[in-house]
C-alpha positions as CSV (number, residue, x, y, z in Angstrom):
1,X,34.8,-3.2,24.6
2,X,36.6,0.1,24.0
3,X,35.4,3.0,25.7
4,X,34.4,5.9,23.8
5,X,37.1,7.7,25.3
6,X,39.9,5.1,24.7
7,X,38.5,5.4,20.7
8,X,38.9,9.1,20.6
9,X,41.8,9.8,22.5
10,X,43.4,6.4,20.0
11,X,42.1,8.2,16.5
12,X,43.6,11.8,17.6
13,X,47.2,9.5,18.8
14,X,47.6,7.3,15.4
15,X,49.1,6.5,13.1
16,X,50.7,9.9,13.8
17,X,49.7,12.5,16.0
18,X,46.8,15.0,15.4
19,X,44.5,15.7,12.9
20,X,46.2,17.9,10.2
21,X,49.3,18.3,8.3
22,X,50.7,19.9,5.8
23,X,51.1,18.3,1.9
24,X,53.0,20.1,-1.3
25,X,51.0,20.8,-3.6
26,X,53.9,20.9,-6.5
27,X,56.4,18.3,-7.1
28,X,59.8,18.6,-6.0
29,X,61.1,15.6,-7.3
30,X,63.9,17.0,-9.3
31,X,66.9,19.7,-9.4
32,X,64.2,21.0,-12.0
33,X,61.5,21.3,-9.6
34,X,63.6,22.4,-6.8
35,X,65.3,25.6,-9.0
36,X,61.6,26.4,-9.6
37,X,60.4,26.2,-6.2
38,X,62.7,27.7,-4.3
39,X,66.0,29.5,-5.4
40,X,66.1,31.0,-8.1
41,X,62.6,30.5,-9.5
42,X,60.9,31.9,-5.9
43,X,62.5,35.4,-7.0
44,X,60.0,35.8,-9.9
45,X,57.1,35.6,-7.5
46,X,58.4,37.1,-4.6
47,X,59.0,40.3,-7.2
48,X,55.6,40.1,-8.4
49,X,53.7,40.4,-5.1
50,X,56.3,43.0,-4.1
51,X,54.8,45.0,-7.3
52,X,51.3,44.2,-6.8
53,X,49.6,42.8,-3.0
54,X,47.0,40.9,-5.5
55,X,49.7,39.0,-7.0
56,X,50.0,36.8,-3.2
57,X,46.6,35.5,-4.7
58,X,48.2,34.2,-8.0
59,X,51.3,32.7,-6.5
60,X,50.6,31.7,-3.2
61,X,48.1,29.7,-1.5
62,X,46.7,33.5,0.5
63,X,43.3,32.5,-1.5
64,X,42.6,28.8,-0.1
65,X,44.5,29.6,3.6
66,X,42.3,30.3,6.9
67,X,43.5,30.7,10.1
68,X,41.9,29.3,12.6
69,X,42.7,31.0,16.0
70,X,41.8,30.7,19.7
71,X,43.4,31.9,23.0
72,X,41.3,28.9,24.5
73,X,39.4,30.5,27.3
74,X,35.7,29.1,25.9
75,X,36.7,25.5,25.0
76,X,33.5,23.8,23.7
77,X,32.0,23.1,26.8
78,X,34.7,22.8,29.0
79,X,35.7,26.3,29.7
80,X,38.8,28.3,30.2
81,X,41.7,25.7,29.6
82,X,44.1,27.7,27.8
83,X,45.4,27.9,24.1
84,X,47.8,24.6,24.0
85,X,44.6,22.2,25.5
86,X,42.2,24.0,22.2
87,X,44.5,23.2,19.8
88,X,42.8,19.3,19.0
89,X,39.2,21.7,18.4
90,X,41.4,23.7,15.9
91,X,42.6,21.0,14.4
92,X,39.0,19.6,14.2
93,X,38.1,22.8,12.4
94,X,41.2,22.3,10.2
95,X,39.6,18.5,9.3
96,X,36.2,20.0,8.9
97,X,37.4,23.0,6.1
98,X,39.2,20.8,4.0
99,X,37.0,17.8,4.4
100,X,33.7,20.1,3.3
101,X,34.8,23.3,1.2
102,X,38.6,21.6,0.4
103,X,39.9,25.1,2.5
104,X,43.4,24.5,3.6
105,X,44.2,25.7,7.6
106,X,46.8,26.6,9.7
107,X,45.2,26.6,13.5
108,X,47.1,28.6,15.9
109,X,47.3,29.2,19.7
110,X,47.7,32.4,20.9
111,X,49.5,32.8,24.8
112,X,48.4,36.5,24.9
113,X,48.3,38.3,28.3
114,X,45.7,40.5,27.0
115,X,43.2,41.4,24.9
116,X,44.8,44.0,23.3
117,X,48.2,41.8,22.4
118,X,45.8,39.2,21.2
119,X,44.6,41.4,18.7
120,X,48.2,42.5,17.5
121,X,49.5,39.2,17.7
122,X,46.8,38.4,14.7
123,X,47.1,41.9,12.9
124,X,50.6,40.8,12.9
125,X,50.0,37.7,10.8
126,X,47.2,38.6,9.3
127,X,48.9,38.8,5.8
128,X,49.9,34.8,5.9
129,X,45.8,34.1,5.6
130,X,42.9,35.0,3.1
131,X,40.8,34.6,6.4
132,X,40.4,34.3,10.0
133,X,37.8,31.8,12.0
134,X,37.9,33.1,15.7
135,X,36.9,30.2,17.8
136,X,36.4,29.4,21.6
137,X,37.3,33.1,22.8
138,X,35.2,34.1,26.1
139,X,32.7,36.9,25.8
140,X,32.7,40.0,26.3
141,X,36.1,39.9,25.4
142,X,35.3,38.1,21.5
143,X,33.1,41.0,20.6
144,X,35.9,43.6,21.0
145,X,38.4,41.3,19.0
146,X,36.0,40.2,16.1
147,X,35.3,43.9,15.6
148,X,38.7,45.8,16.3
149,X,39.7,43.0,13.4
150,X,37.3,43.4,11.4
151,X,37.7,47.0,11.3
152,X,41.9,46.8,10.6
153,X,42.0,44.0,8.7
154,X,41.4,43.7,4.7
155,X,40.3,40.0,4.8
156,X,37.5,38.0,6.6
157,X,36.7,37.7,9.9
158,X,34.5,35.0,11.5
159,X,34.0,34.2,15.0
160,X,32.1,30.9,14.3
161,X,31.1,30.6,18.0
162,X,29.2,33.7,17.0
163,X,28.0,33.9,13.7
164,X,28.2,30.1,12.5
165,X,26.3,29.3,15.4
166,X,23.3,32.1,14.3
167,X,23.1,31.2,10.7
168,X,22.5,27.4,11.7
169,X,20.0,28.7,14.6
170,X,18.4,30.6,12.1
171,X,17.4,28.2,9.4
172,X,16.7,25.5,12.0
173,X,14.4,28.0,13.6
174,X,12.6,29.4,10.9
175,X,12.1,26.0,9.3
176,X,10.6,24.5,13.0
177,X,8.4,27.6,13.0
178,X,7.1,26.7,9.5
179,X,6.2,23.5,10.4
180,X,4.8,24.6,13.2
181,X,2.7,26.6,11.1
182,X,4.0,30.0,12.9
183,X,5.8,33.2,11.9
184,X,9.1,35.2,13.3
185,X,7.6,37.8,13.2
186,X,4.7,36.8,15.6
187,X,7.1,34.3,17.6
188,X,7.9,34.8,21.4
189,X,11.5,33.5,22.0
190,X,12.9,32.7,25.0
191,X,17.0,32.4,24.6
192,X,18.4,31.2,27.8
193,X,22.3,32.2,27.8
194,X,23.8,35.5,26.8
195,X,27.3,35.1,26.0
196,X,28.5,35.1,22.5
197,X,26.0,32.3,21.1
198,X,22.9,33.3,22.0
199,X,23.3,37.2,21.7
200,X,24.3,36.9,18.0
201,X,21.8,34.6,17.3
202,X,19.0,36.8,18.4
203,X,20.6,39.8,16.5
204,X,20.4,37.9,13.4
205,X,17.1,36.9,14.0
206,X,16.1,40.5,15.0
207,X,17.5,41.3,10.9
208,X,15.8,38.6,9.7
209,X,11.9,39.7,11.1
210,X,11.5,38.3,14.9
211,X,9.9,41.1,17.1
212,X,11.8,42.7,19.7
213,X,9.1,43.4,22.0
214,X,8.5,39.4,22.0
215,X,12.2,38.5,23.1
216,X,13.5,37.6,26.4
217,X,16.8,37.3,27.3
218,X,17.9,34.5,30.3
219,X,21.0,34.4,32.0
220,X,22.7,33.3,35.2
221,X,21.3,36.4,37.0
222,X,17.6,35.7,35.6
223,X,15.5,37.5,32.5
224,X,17.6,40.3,31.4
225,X,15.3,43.6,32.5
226,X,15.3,47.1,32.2
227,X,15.5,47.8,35.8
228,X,19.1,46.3,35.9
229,X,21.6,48.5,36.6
230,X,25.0,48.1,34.7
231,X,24.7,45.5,32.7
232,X,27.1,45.2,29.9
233,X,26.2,46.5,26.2
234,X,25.6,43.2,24.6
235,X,23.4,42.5,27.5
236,X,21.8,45.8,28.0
237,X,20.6,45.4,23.7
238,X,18.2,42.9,24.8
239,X,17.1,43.9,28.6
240,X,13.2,43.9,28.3
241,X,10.6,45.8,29.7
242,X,8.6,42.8,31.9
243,X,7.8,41.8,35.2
244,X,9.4,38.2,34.2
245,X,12.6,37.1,36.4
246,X,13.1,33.7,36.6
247,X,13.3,30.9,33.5
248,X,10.2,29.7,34.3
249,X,8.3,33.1,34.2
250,X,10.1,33.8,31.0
251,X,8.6,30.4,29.4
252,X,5.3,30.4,30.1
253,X,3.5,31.0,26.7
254,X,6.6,31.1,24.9
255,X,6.7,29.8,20.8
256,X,10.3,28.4,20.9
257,X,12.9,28.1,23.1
258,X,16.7,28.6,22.3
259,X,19.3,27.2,24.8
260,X,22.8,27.8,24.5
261,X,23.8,27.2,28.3
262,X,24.6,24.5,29.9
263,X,22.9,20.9,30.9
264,X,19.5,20.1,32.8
265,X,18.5,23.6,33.2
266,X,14.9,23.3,31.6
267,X,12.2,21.4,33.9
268,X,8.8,19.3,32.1
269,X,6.9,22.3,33.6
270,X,8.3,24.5,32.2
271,X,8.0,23.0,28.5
272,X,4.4,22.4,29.6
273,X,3.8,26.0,30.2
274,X,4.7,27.4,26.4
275,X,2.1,27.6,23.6
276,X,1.2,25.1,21.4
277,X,3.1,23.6,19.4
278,X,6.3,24.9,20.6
279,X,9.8,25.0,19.3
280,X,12.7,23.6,21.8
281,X,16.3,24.1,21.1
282,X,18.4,22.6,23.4
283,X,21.7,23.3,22.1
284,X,24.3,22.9,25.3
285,X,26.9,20.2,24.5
286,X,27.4,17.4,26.0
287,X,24.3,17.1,27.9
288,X,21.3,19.6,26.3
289,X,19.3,22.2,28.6
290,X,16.6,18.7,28.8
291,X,16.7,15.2,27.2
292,X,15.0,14.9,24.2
293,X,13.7,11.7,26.0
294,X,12.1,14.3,28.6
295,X,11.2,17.2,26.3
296,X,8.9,14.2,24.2
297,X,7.2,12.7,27.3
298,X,6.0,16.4,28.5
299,X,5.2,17.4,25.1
300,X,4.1,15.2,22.1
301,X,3.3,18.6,20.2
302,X,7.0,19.8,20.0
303,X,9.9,19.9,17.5
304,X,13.3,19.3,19.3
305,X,16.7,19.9,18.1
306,X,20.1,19.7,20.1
307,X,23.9,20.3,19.2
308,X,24.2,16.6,19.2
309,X,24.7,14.0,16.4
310,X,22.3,10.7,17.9
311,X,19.5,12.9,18.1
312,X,17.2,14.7,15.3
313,X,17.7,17.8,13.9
314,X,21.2,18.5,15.3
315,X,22.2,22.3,15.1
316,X,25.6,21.7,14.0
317,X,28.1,24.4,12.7
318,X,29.5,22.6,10.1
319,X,26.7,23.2,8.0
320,X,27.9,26.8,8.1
321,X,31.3,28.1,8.1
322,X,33.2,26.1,5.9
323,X,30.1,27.5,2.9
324,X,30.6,30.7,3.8
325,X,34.2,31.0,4.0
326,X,34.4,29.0,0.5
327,X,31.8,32.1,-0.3
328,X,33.4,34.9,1.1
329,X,37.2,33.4,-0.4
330,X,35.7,32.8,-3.8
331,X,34.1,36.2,-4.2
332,X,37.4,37.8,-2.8
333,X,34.9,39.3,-0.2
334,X,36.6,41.4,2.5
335,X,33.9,40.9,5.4
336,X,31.5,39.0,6.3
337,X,28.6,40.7,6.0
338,X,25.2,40.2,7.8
339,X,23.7,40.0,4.6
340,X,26.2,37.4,3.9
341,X,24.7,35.4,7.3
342,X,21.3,36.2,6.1
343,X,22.0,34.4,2.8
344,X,23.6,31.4,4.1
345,X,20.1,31.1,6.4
346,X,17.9,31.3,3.7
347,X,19.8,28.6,1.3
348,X,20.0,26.1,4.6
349,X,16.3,26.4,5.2
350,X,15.3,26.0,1.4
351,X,17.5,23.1,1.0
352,X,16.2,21.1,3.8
353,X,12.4,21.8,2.1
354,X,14.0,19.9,-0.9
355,X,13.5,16.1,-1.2
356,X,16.8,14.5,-0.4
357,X,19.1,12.8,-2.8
358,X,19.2,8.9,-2.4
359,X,23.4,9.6,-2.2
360,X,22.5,11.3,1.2
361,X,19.9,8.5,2.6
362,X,22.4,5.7,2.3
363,X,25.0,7.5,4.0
364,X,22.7,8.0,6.8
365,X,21.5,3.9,6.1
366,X,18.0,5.2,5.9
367,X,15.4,4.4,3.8
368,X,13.4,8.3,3.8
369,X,14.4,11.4,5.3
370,X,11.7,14.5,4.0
371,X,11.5,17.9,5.7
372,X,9.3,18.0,8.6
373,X,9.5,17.6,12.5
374,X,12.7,15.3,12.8
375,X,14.2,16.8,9.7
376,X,14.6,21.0,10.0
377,X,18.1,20.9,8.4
378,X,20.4,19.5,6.0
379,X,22.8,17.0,7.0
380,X,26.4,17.8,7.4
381,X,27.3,15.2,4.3
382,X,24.6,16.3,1.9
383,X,26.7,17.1,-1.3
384,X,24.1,20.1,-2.2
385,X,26.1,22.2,0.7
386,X,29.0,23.1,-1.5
387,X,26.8,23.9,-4.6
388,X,24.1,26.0,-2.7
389,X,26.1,27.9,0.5
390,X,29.0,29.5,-1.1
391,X,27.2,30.5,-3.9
392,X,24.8,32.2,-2.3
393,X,26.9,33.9,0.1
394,X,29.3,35.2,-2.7
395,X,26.0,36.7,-4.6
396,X,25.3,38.8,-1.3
397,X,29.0,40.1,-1.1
């Protein structure tokens, strides 16, 4: 039997090579068509943008084009591997625009010696794109970049490892809660990792009601504590005031759990030690923080979720960013606003409350699928995505 790896390193090899390409979208199948698309007829549109900037939306494909960028130092899970070895995720994000919000991508690599030539490098280009998705850039450093863009640039920016993964955090979380039968606003949340994941993810849900006072904050030095001395700012936000120091003091009568770390870092004592009926995120990819297989034999009062496909309630970003680029493109939007994020939460967690079309159960090959403890969120194929999302995201523009 083929391995899995033989399979995937075969469907990224043929029948040609990678995952994207580029197709004409106008025939050029006669002297006709070739006067029009390039000399002469190019001049009339090339004069009309040079007259008007807005005109690049009438005659060019600016509108429908994001770029999707990385300097490859936060690949997935694998780490630091450099710009040429992230260019099949790019591609993959390439797939996943077009394939759910029919966005057309050019990814790019960026070979920059620094932050700051990083940052020109897509200044530079910026014009090329109605929109840039940041992707697998290493904190601290993806905070200064998303915001010095944001800040210079007149057109979206996204850093999906950020904000995708927050919105679809979000309405998982508030939907396990409500099953649950518990509030944000009364939840106590442990979030064990602090880099760019985890620290958005709280802010939104800090905007969105949680508490806080009932937040801790986990990283590779232990709970994140006022009486540490220099941490950085995105850390330093969410240092608490608490005698808590390890993982394990930081989950004992804890209401949900969000791990966005790395594999086998959560023990069955610990999950023993929340409250009832707690919520367990266990989002590190491959392997999660614990098995489901473990999390259910020391809990049978739980609702589980991981960032992988063959289990339940996968928190999965595709849900997210190709909806609220399609949003933020349609409305002409020039950020993405946090109330943007916030919108795109509450349509997610709505939808999943909805029964589910039959069109979406035999593409899964199940016979019911209804919102509850193995069903928190939509599925990635559920057609309702592109009506719903980027909708509701361009109404909060």
């Amino acid at each position: 039997m083929t391995t899995f790896k033989q399979r995937a390193l075969d469907y990224h090899e043929f029948p040609k090579p990678g995952k994207i390409s580029v197709e004409s979208s106008k025939p050029c199948e006669s002297a006709e068509d070739l006067a029009l698309a390039y000399s002469p007829g190019v001049a009339e549109p090339v004069r009309a943008i040079a007259e008007d900037a807005e005109n690049a939306y009438r005659f060019t494909n600016k509108g429908n084009l994001v770029a999707v960028i990385s300097d490859g130092t936060a690949i997935l899970g694998l780490g630091n591997l450099g710009p040429l070895a992230s260019k099949p995720v790019m591609e993959g994000k390439g797939i996943l625009f077009k394939r759910f919000a029919n966005i057309d991508v050019f990814d790019i690599e960026i070979k920059a010696p620094s932050v700051r030539d990083f940052i020109e490098t897509v200044v530079n280009i910026a014009p090329t794109f109605g929109g840039i998705n940041l992707e697998d850039i290493a904190a601290p450093h993806c905070f200064e970049i998303e915001k010095e863009l944001s800040e210079r640039l007149d057109i979206p920016v996204f850093h999906d490892d950020q904000h995708g993964t927050a919105v679809i955090i979000c309405a998982g979380l508030i939907n396990a809660l409500h099953v649950q039968g518990k509030k944000l606003a009364d939840a106590r949340i442990v979030c064990l990792g602090a880099g760019a994941a985890g620290t958005a993810s709280l802010r939104l849900l800090l905007a969105m009601g949680a508490d806080k006072s009932k937040i801790l904050v986990v990283d590779k030095a232990g709970v994140l504590h006022t009486g540490m001395q220099d941490l950085p700012p995105h850390h330093a936000f969410f240092a608490a005031d608490t005698e808590a120091r390890t993982l394990a003091d930081a989950m004992r009568g804890a209401d949900a759990f969000i791990g966005v770390s790395a594999g086998n870092l959560v023990s069955q004592d610990m999950l023993k030690s929340m409250a009832d009926k707690p919520v367990v995120f266990a989002l590190a990819n491959p392997d999660p923080e614990i098995s489901p297989a473990e999390a259910h034999a020391a809990r049978d009062d739980l609702i589980m979720a991981t960032g992988r496909s063959d289990y339940p309630n996968q928190v999965n970003n595709v849900l997210g960013f190709p909806f609220i680029f399609r949003g933020a493109l349609d409305a002409r939007a020039k950020r993405i606003t946090q109330a943007m994020q916030v919108a795109a939460v509450h349509a997610l967690a709505e939808l999943a409350r909805e029964p589910v079309p039959a069109e979406v159960l035999a593409i899964y090959k199940v016979e019911s699928m209804a919102f509850g403890r193995e069903y928190i969120l939509p599925k990635p194929f559920d057609p309702r995505l592109i009506e719903r999302i980027p909708s509701a995201v361009a109404k909060a523009v």
